[in-house]
LODREN-149012 format. One record per residue (C-alpha): residue in three letters; x, y, z. Coordinates in nm, 2 decimals. Layout:
residues N
<r 'ALA', <X, Y, Z>>;
...
end
This chain:
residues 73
<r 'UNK', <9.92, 9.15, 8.49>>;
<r 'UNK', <9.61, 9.30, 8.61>>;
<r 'UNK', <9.56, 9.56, 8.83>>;
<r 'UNK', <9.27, 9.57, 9.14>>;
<r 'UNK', <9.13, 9.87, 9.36>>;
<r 'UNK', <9.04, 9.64, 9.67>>;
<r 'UNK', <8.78, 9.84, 9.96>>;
<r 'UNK', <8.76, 9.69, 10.26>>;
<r 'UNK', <8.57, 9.65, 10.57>>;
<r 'UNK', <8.69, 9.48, 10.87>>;
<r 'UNK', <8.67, 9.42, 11.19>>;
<r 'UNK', <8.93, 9.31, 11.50>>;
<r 'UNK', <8.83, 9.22, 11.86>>;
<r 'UNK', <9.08, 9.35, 12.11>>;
<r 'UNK', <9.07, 9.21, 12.49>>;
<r 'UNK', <8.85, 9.44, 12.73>>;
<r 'UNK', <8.80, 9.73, 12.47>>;
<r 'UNK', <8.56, 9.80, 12.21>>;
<r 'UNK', <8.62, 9.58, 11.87>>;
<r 'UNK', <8.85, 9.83, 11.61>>;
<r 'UNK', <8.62, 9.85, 11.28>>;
<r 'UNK', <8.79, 9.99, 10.96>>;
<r 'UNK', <8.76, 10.03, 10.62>>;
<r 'UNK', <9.07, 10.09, 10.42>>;
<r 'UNK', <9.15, 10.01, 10.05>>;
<r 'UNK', <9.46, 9.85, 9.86>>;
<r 'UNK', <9.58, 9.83, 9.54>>;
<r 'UNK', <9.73, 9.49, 9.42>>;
<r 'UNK', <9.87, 9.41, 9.09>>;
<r 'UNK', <9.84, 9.03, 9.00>>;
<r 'UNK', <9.77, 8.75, 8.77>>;
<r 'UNK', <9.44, 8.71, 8.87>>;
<r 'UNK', <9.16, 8.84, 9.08>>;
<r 'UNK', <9.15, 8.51, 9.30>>;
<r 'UNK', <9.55, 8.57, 9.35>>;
<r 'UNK', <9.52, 8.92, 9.44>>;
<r 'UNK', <9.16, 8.85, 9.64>>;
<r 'UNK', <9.36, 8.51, 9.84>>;
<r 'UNK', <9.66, 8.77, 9.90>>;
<r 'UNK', <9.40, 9.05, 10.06>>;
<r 'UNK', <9.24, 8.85, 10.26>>;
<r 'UNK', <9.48, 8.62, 10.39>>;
<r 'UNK', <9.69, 8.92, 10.48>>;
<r 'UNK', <9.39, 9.06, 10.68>>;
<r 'UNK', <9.34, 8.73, 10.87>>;
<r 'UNK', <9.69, 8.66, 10.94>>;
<r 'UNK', <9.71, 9.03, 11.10>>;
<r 'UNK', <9.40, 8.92, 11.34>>;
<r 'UNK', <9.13, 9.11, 11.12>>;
<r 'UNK', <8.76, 8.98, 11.06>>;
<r 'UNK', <8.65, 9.05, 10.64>>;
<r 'UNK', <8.32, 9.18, 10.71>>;
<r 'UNK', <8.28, 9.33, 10.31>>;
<r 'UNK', <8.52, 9.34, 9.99>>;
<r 'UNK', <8.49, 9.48, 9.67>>;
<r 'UNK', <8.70, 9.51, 9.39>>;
<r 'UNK', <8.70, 9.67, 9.06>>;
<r 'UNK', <8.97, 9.67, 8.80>>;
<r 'UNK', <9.22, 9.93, 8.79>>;
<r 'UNK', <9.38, 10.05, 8.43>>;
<r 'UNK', <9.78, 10.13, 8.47>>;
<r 'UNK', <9.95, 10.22, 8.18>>;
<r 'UNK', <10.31, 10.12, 8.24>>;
<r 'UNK', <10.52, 10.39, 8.06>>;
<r 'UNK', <10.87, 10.29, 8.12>>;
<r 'UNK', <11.10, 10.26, 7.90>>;
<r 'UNK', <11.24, 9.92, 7.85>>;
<r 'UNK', <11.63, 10.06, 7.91>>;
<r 'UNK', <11.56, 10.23, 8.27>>;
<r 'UNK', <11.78, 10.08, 8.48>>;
<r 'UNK', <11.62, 10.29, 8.76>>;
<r 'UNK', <11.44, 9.93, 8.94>>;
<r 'UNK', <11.81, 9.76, 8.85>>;
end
């Protein structure tokens, strides 16, 4: 499992008002970068957004749990 740090730009055009332009970033833990980069954007473009730009750079997570926490259960 690998871990991305996903920045975003994008853009939505809304009827009679100024297009909505934002950046926002997400974090996504997945197999593989084109999982986790498919995932982003098809989220994005299933909400009506436009990609404009994103970037992604590999976040390290240490996973400390103990194998016997029942806590996720």
């Amino acid at each position: 499992m690998y871990v991305w740090k996903f920045t975003i730009e994008a853009t939505r055009e809304r009827f009679m008002e100024p297009p909505l332009h934002d950046t926002s970033e997400r974090y996504v833990a997945a197999y593989s970068y084109d999982q986790a980069h498919s995932y982003v954007w098809g989220r994005l473009n299933k909400a009506g957004w436009k990609v404009d730009s994103i970037k992604a750079k590999t976040v390290f997570l240490e996973d400390i749990r103990d194998s016997c926490d029942h806590t996720t259960d």
